[in-house]
C-alpha positions as CSV (number, residue, x, y, z in Angstrom):
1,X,94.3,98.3,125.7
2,X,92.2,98.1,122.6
3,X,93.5,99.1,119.5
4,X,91.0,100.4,116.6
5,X,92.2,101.6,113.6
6,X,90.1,103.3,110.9
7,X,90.9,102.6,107.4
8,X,90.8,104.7,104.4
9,X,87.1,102.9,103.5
10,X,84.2,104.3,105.8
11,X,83.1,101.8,108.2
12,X,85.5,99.7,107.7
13,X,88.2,99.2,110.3
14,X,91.0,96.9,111.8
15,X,90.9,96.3,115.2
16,X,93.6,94.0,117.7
17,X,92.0,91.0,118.3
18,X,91.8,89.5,121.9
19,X,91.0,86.0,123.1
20,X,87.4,87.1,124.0
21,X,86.9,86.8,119.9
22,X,87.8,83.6,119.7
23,X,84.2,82.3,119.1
24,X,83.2,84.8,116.3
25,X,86.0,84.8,114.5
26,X,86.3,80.4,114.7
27,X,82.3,81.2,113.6
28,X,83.2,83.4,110.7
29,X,86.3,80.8,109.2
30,X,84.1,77.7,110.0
31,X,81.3,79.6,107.7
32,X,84.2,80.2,105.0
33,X,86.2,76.8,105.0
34,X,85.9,76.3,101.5
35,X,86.8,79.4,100.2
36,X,89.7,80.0,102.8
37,X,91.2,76.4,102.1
38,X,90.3,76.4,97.9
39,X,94.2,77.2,97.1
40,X,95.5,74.9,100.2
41,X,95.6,77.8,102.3
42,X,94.7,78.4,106.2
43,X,94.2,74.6,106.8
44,X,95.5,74.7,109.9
45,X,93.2,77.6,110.9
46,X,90.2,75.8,109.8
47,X,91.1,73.5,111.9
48,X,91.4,75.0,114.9
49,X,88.6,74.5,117.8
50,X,87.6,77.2,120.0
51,X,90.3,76.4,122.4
52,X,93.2,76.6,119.9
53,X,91.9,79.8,118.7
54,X,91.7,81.6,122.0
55,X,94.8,80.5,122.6
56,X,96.5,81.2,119.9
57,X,95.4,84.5,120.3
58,X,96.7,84.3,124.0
59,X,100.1,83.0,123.3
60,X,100.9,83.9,119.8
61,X,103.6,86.9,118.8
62,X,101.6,87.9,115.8
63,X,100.1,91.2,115.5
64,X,96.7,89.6,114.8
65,X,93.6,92.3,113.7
66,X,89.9,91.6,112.7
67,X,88.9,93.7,109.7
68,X,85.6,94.6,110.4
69,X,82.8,96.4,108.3
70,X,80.0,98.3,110.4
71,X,81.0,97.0,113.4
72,X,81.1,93.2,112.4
73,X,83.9,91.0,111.4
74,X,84.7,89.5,108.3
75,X,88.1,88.7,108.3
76,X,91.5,89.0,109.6
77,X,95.7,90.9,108.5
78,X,98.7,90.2,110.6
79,X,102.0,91.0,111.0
80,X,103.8,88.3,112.2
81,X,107.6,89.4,113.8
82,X,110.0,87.1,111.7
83,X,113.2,89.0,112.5
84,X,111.8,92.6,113.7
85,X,112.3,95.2,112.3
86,X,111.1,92.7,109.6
87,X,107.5,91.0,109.8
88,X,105.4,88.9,108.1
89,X,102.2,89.4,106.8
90,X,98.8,87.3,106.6
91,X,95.5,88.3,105.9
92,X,92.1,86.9,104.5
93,X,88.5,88.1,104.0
94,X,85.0,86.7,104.1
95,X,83.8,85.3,101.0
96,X,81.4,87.9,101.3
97,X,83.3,90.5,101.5
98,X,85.8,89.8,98.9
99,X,86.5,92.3,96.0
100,X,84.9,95.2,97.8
101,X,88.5,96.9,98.4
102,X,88.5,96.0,101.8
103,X,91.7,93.7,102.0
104,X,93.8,96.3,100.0
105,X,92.2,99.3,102.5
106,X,93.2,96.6,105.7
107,X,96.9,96.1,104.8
108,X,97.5,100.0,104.0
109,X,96.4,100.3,107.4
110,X,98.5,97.6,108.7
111,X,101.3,98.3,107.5
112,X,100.6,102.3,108.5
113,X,100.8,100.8,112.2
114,X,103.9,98.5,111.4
115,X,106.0,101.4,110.5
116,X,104.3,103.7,113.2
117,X,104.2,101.1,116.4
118,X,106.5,98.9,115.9
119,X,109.3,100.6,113.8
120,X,109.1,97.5,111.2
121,X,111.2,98.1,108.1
122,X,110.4,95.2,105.8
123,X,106.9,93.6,105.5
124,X,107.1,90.2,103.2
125,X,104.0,87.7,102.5
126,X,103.6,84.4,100.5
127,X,100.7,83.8,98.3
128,X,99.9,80.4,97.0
129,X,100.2,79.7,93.1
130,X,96.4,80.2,91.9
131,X,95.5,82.6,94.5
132,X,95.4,85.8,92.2
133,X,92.8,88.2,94.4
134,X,95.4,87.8,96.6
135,X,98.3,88.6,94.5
136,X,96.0,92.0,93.6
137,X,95.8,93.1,96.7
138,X,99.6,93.1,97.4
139,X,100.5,94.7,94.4
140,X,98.0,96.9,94.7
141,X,99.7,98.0,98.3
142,X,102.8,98.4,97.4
143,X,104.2,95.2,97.3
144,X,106.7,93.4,95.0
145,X,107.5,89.6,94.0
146,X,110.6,88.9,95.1
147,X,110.5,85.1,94.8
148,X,109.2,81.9,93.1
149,X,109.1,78.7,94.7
150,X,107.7,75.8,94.1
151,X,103.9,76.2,95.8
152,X,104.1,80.1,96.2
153,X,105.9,83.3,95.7
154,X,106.8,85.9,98.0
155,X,106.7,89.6,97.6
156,X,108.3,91.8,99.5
157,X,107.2,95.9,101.2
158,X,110.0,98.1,102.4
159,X,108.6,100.5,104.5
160,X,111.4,102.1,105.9
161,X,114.0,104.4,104.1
């Protein structure tokens, strides 16, 4: 069952990935290695080859969406269960598509369907040090820094009362 979500940005929606996207999507983080890996993030998705991504996306717990604009994908949010009701969160755009709202618009709508379908009371994500579009885009949705560490810091959404 396909699972398409609209998000509060016309044409621009999240929808569940399946293993049949494993070559576009590998495409689209090939095209944006540099950008994806320029805080030391997603290296070990960069390095994945098309078998590892479709299978990943075969075998892997996470709630894994494409965030697509008119119909074409330029990057990827997930909840990952650590502990459900609590999840993790990951997500990262397109170079291209960066600073147009779309992350922030993505995650709203993410975490919309965390609290919806899957009852998920606590959504927390790590950003790298440095990474400050990032950092925006989870304030910006609600999220707060909970923790320092030495390479990142996490923040923290409560989403249930």
């Amino acid at each position: 069952m396909t699972v398409e979500l609209a998000t509060s940005l016309p044409g621009v929606t999240i929808r569940r990935l399946v293993p049949a996207d494993a070559g576009v999507l590998l495409a689209l983080v090939q095209k944006n290695r540099a950008h994806l890996t320029r805080h030391g993030d997603f290296a070990e998705l960069v390095d994945r080859d098309l078998d590892a991504t479709t299978q990943h996306l075969e075998t892997s717990p996470e709630h894994a969406f494409g965030v697509f604009t008119e119909g074409s994908l330029v990057g990827a949010v997930s909840l990952i269960p650590v502990e459900p009701p609590r999840y993790g969160c990951g997500f990262w755009l397109a170079e291209r598509a960066s600073g147009l709202g779309i992350a922030s618009a993505a995650i709203r709508t993410l975490l919309d369907y965390a609290r919806r379908e899957l009852s998920a009371s606590d959504v927390f994500a790590g950003v790298t040090h440095g990474n400050v579009e990032s950092v925006a885009v989870l304030e910006r949705t609600g999220f707060r820094r909970i923790d320092h560490f030495e390479t990142y810091t996490r923040f923290h959404r409560r989403l249930a009362e």
